[in-house]
DOKE-996891 format. One record per residue (C-alpha): residue in three letters; x, y, z; residue number from 1. Coordinates in steps of 0.1 Angstrom, whole numbers, plus 5000, padded with zeros to 4 digits. Example, Ala and Ser with C-alpha at 12.3 -4.5 7.8 and 13.67 -1.06 7.14 Angstrom:
DOKE-996891
@residuo:ALA c1:5123 c2:4955 c3:5078 num:1
@residuo:SER c1:5137 c2:4989 c3:5071 num:2
END
This chain:
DOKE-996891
@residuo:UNK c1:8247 c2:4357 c3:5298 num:1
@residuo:UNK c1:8229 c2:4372 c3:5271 num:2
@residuo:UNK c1:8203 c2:4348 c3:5250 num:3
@residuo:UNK c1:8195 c2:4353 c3:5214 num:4
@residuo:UNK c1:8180 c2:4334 c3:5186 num:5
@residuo:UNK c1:8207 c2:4332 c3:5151 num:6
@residuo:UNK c1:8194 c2:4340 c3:5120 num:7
@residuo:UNK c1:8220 c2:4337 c3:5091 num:8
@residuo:UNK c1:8214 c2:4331 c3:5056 num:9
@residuo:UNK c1:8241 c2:4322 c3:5031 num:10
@residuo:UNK c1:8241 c2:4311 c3:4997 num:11
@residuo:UNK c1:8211 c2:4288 c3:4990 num:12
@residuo:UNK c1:8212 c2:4277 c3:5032 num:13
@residuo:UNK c1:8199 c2:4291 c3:5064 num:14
@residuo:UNK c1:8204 c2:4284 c3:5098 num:15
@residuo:UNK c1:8183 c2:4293 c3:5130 num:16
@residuo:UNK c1:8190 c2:4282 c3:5166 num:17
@residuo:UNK c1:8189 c2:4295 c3:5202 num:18
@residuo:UNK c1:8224 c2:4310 c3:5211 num:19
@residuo:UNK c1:8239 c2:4329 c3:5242 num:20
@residuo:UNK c1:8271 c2:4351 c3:5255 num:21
@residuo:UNK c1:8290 c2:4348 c3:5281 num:22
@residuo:UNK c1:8302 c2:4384 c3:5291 num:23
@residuo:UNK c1:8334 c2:4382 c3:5315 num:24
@residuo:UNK c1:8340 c2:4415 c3:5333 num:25
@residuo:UNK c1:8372 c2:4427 c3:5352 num:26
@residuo:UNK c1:8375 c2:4457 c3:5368 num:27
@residuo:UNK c1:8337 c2:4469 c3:5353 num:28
@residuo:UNK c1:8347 c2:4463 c3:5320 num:29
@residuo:UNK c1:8346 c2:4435 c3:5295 num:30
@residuo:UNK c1:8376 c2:4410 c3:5294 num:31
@residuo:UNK c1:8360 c2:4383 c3:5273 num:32
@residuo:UNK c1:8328 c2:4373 c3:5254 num:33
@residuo:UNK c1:8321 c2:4334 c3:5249 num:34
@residuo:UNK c1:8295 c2:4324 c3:5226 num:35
@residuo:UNK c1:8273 c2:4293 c3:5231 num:36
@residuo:UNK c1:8252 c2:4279 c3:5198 num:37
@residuo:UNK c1:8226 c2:4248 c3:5203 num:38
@residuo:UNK c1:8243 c2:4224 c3:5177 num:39
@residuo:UNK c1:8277 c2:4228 c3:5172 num:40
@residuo:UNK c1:8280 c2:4207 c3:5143 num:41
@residuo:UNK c1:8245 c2:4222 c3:5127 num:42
@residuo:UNK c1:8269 c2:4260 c3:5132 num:43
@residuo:UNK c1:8305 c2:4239 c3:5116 num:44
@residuo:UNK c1:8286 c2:4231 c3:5086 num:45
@residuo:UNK c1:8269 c2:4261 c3:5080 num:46
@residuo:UNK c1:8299 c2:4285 c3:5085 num:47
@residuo:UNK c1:8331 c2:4261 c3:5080 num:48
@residuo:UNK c1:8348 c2:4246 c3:5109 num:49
@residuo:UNK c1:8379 c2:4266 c3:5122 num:50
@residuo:UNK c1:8411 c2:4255 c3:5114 num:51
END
């Protein structure tokens, strides 16, 4: 897992919060990345919820 803080501005809002990835590897190379936010609602509002 790698740990980051986000940093995003858009329009007349910002956000900032600790967020990670989760890095799966098969056969020595990556298969999938997962990312984790703090506040998943804080992250919907700020980019739009999917969907």
């Amino acid at each position: 897992m790698a740990v980051h803080t986000i940093y995003a501005d858009r329009g007349d809002r910002g956000i900032e919060m600790p967020g990670g990835l989760w890095f799966t590897i098969v056969g020595g190379k990556i298969s999938d990345i997962d990312e984790c936010v703090q506040d998943i609602d804080e992250t919907d509002a700020f980019w739009g919820a999917a969907g």
